[in-house]
N, C-alpha and C positions, 0 to 999 in steps of 0.2 A: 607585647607582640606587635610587629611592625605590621600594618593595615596594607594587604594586598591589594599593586594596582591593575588597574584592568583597562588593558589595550583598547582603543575605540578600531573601530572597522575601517575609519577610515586610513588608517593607519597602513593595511593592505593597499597595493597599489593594483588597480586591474593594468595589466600588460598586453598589450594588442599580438606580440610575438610569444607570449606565454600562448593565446588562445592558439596560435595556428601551428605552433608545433602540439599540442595536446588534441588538435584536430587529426593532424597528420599521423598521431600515435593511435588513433580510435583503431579495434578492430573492428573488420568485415565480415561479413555473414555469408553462408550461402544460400540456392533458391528455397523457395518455400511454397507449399501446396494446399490441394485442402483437406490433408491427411488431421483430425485430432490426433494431438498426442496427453498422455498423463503423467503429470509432473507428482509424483509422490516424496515431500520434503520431512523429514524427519529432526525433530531439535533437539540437541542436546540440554539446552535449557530455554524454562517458558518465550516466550515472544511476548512485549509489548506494545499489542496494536491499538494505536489511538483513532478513531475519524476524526475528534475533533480536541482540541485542547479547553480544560475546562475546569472548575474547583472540583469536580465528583467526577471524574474520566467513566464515560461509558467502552468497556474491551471492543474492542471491531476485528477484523479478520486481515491477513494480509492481501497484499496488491504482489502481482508479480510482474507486471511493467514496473511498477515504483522500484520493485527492490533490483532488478535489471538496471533499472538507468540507475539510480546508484552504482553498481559494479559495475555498471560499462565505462562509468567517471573517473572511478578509482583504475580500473585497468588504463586508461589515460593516461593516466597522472603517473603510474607506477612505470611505464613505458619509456614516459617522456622521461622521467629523472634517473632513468637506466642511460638513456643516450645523451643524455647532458645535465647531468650531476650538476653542474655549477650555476644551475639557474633554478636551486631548491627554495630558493627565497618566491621567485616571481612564482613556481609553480603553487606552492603551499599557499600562498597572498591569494592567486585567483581561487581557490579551493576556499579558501580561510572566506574568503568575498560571496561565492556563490552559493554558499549555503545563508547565506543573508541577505543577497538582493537577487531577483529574481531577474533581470536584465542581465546577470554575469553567469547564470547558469547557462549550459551547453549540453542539448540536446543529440547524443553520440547515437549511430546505430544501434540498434537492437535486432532480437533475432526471433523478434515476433512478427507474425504477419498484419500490416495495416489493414484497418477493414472500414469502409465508409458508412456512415449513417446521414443519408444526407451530404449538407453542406462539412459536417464534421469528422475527423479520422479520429478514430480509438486503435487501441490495439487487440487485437483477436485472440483476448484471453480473459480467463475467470478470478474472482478471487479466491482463497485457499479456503476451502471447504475443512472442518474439522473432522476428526477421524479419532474415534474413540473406539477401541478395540478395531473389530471388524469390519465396524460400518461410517461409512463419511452421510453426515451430518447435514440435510440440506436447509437453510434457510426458506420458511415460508411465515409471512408477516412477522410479528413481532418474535417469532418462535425459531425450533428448529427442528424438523421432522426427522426420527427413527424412527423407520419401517410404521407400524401403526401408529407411534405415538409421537406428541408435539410435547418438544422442553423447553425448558428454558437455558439460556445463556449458558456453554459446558461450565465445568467446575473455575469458577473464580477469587481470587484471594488479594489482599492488598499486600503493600510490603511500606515499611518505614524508611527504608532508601530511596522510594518512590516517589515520596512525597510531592507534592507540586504546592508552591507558593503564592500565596495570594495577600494583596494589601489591606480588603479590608472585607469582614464578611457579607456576603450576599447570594439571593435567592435562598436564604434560610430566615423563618421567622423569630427574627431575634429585636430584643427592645434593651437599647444601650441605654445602661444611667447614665454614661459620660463616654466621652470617644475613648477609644484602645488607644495608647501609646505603640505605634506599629515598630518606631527604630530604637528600639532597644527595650531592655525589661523581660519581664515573663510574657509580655504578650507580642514582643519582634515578631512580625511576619506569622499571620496563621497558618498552621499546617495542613494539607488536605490530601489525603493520602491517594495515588493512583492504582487502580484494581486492573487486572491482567487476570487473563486466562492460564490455565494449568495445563493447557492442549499442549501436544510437543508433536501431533502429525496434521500435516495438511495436504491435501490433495487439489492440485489447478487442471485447468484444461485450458490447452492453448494451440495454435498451429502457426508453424513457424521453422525456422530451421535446427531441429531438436540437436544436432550435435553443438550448433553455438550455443544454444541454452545451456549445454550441458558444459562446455567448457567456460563460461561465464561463472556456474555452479561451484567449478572445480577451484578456481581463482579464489569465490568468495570464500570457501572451506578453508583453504589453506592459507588466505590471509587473514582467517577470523573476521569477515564483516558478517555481523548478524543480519538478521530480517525484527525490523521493527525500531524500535524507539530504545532510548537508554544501553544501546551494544556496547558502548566503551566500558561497561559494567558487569558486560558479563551477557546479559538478556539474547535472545535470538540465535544462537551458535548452533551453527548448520552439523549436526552430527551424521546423516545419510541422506543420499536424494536417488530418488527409480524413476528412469524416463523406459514410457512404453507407449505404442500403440494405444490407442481409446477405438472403442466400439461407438461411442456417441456421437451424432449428429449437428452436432451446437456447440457453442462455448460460450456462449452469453445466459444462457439458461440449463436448466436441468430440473426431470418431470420429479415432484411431488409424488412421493412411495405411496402407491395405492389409490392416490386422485388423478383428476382428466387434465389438471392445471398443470402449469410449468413454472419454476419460478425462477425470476431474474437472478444471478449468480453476478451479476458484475454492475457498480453505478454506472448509469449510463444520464447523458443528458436528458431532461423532461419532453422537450418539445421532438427531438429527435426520436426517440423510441412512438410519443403517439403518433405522429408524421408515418411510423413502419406500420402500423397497426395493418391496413390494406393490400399494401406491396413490402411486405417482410422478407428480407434474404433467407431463406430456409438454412442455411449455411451457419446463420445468427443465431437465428429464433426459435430454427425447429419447427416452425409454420407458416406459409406463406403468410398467412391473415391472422390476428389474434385479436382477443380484446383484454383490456387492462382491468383486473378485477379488484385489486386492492391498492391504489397507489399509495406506497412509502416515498413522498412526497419532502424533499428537505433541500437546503444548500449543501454544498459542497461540490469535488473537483470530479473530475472521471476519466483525467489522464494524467501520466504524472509529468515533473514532479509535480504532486498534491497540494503541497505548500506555498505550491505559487498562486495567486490572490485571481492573476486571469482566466486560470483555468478551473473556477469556482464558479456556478451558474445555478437553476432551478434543477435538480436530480432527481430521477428516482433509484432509490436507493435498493442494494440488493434483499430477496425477501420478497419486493411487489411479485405479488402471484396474476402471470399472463393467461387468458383462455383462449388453445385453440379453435380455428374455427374451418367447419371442412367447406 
């Protein structure tokens, strides 16, 4: 069997007039207030949420800036090669490029509202909270609160399509007689299977302009772009989404069923959230003043895209439990 070869990236040319017709194809949003809305997304099949890549994949929740700027790229791209077909090489090349240097990625509008913390902008939305029958699911420390009781992690399973590949084993204690032959044999490449969640509803909170969201929505459904990891597979497939009014006061947090505490619902940068502690947008926080009770304290990004290496810093990570303070 002839040995498939595999195109290097440089191979892609980034095009200076690919980028500014796929600028010129972005859609436009309209105003936006400080109306909460609730974003209720329904999957037809599980999602794949990773926070971090790793030989033992810990499930994470979604992002719904991430998964927007995603669809707002592809809406680009699907635009510009509607109005000029014959430049499907350069557009595919930057597409093909930007998902692998993070210099060729293009930050397109979205139809969330920016919100400052500090010197920093995020966008004024939550991550997708799980929703197991009746009730969404709030994160508080390592846990997830229903009504009186703390779980753990909803139902999770791994899959053999999943799999993620690694060279040579580690953080496992293990005592080799002799090295593993990794390229080829029974032991080519260890296997290590990626676990995902069985959740198929989640529930965001966001303020922004709810009919671009929704028509953003409408795009990804019937283009088949999933939410999460591994979609060309099947994973993430938008089956329904409910945009309504919210009664809530925040979108960065949301109170703990039956405690005084609130808990952060969205990574936000470390030093910017204690910096609010004092002078808190109530808009954000839900309190003018809080204090930090439990810091989930880790790296990672808290705008997207995620993947990109600069917008990684000290986080706290959704879960840290806020106290307000009157």
């Amino acid at each position: 069997m002839a040995k498939r070869k595999t195109i290097p990236v440089e191979t892609f040319a980034s095009s200076s007039a690919a980028v500014a017709l796929l600028k010129q194809s972005a859609w436009t949003f309209g105003p936006m207030d400080d109306q909460v809305y609730e974003l209720r997304v329904q999957l037809a099949t599980p999602g794949v949420f990773t926070p971090a890549k790793a030989d033992i994949v810990i499930p994470g929740l979604p992002t719904l800036d991430g998964f927007l700027s995603f669809v707002a790229f592809q809406v680009a791209l699907t635009e510009a090669l509607t109005i000029n077909p014959d430049m499907v090489g350069a557009f595919l090349g930057q597409w093909s490029k930007a998902l692998r240097d993070s210099t060729l990625w293009i930050d397109f509008p979205l139809p969330l509202r920016p919100a400052q913390l500090g010197t920093i902008e995020i966008f004024d939305c939550s991550i997708g909270l799980p929703v197991e029958g009746s009730d969404v699911l709030i994160p508080a420390g390592a846990f997830f609160a229903r009504g009186l009781n703390f779980e753990t992690y909803p139902k999770v399973t791994d899959s053999i399509p999943l799999r993620r590949r690694v060279l040579e084993p580690y953080h496992r204690p293990l005592n080799l007689a002799h090295k593993l032959e990794t390229g080829s044999g029974p032991t080519k490449l260890l296997d290590n299977r990626m676990y995902f969640s069985l959740t198929q509803e989640y529930q965001f909170y966001f303020r922004g302009d709810v009919s671009g969201v929704k028509r953003l929505l409408t795009f990804a459904r019937e283009h088949r772009i999933g939410m999460g990891k591994k979609t060309t597979l099947g994973y993430g497939q938008i089956a329904e989404f409910e945009l309504r009014c919210s009664t809530a006061k925040a979108t960065l947090v949301q109170r703990v069923p039956n405690r005084i505490e609130y808990s952060l619902i969205k990574t936000l940068p470390y030093a910017s959230v204690m910096a609010q502690r004092s002078h808190a947008d109530s808009l954000l926080f839900g309190s003018p003043t809080f204090k930090v009770v439990n810091p989930l304290e880790t790296w990672g990004a808290y705008k997207p895209p995620y993947w990109i290496r600069k917008h990684q810093t000290q986080v706290l990570n959704y879960g840290t439990l806020l106290l307000p303070q009157s």
